[in-house]
N, C-alpha and C positions, 0 to 999 in steps of 0.2 A: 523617488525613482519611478518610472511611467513602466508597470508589468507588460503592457502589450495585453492585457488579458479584459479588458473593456467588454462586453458584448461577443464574446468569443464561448461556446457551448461547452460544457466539461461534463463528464461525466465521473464521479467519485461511487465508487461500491465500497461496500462496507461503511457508509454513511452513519451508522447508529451508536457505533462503536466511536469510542474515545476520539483516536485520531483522524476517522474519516469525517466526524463531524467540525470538526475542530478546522479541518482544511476546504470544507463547506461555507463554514463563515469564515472565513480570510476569502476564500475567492470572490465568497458576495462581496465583502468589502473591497474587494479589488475589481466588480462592477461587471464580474462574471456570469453567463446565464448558467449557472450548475444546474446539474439535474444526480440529487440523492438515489444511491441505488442501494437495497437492501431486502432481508425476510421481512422485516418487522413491519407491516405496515403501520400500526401505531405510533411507533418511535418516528417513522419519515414524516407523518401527518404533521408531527408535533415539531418536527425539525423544518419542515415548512411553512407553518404558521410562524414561527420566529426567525426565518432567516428570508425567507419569500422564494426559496429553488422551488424546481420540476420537481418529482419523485418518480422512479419507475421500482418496482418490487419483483425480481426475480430470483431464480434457483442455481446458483455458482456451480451446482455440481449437476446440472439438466442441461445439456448443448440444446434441446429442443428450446429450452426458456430462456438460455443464453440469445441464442440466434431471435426469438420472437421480440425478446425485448429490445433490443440492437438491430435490427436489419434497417430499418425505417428514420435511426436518425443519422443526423450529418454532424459531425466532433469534430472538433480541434483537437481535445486534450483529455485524456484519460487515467484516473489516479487509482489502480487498481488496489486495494486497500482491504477488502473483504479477506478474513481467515479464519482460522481455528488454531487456538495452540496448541491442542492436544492435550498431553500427561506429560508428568515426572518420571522418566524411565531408562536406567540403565541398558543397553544392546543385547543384556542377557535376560532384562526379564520383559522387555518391552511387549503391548500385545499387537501383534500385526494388523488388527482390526481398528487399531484406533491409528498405526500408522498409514494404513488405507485411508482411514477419512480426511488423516492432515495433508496426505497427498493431494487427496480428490479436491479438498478443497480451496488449497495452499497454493499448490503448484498448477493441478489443471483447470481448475477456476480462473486463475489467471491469463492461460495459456486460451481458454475460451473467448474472455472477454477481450482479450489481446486479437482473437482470429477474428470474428466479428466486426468490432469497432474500427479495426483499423483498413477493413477494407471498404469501408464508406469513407474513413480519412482518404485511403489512396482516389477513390475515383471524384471525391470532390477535390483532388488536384491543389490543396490550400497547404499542405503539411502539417505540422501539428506537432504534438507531446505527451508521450503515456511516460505516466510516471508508476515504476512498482515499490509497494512499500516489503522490503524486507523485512532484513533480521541483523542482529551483530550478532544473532545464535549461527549464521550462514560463514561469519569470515573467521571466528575462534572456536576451540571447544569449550561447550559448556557442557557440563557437567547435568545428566538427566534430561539434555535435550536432543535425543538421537531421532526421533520422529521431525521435530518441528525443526532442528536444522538442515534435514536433508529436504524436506520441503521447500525452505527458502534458501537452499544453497542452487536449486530448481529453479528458484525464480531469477538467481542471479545469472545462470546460465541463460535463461529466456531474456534477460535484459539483453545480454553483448549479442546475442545470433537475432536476437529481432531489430536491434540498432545497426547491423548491419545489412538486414534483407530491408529496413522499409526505410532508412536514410535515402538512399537515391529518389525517395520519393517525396524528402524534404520532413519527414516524421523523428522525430528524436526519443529516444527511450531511453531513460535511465532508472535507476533506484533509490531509495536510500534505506537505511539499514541502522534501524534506530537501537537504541538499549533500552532500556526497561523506563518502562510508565507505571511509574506506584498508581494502579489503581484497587478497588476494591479486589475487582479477579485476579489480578497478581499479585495484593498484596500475602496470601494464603504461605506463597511461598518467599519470595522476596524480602517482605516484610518480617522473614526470621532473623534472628540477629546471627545466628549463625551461617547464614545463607548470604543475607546482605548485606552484614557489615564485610566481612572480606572481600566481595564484590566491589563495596564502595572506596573501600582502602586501597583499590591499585587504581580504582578510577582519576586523571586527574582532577576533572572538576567537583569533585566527592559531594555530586545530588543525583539524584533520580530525574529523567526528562518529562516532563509536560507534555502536554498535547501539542500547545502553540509552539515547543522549540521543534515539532517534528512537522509539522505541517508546515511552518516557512520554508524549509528547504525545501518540502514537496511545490509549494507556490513559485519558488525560486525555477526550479526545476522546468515549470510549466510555461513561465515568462519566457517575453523574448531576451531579459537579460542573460539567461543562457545560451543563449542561439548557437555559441558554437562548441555546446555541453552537450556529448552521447554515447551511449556504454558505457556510462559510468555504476561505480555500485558507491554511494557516499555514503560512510559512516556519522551517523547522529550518535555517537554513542560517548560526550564527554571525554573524549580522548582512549575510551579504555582498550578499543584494538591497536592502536598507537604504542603500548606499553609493553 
């Protein structure tokens, strides 16, 4: 199947990270001009040397480095990806400073690189694709995630009212909303048997997601094979909100 995404500019944040690199190389493979965006400049160096994207390194939670690093290019397609998980914390002992930074960085990180990018989408008049990467912490309760799902229960909101203001201009948004990636930083907690065997036992596909099952749909997402896919919030999560 022909993506549509040939020579078309993207922009992915959170590039360093598990799933923003993982949707870096699928789009080079699909002959994408991506341009990595993150803190790390080492990590991007290194993710351009092997993959051959742009890099630009900016500050998700600075509108000034927002705006400076985004004024000046022209996108198709934007896979906003960049977060923080936060902590493990119940509503009653949660600490408000750290649900400020998953805010700041979660929700209005998004919300910046969303103001920005897409208003050089609207005046180059081409339409395009931002894709936000959720949470299945966003559409169920989980248990100790009161910070990071209202975070991206934010970004789902931002998905349907921005698919609705920048559609008439041919711009499509949508999300998806994956379930857990065994990696090292989640495995802390995940990785308990009492934590993620019960998790995986209502799951029905009973495994943990990969990078590449969550980045296809974001590539899906971005193609023209969705063309007529917007506002959507799509669960990657092996069926478990399903249940």
């Amino acid at each position: 199947m022909d993506t549509g995404l040939k020579d078309r500019r993207i922009l992915v944040t959170g590039a360093t990270g598990g799933i923003g690199a993982a949707t870096v190389r699928m789009l080079v493979g699909e002959g994408a001009r991506v341009i990595a965006a993150g803190r790390d400049e080492g990590k991007l160096a290194d993710l351009a040397d092997k993959t051959g994207c742009e890099t630009r390194s900016f500050d998700l939670t600075s509108e000034t480095s927002v705006e400076q690093a985004l004024s000046d290019l022209e996108l198709y397609g934007v896979v906003n990806c960049g977060g923080w998980g936060g902590e493990i914390a119940t509503p009653m002992d949660t600490d408000t400073a750290v649900f400020d930074k998953v805010i700041d960085i979660n929700a209005r990180g998004t919300l910046l690189v969303t103001k920005y990018a897409s208003r050089g989408m609207v005046k180059a008049g081409k339409g395009g694709s931002i894709v936000n990467v959720s949470s299945q912490a966003s559409l169920v309760g989980l248990s100790g995630h009161i910070s990071y799902a209202s975070s991206k229960g934010a970004v789902d909101a931002m998905t349907r009212v921005s698919a609705l203001e920048l559609g008439p201009h041919g711009i499509r948004v949508n999300a998806v909303n994956p379930t857990v990636v065994m990696t090292p930083m989640s495995e802390w907690y995940w990785g308990r048997e009492d934590i993620g065997g019960p998790f995986l036992a209502t799951m029905p596909l009973r495994r943990w997601a990969t990078e590449e099952d969550c980045a296809a749909p974001i590539v899906f997402l971005l193609s023209d094979a969705s063309a007529m896919i917007s506002g959507v919030c799509l669960p990657v999560d092996g069926g478990f909100t399903a249940v």
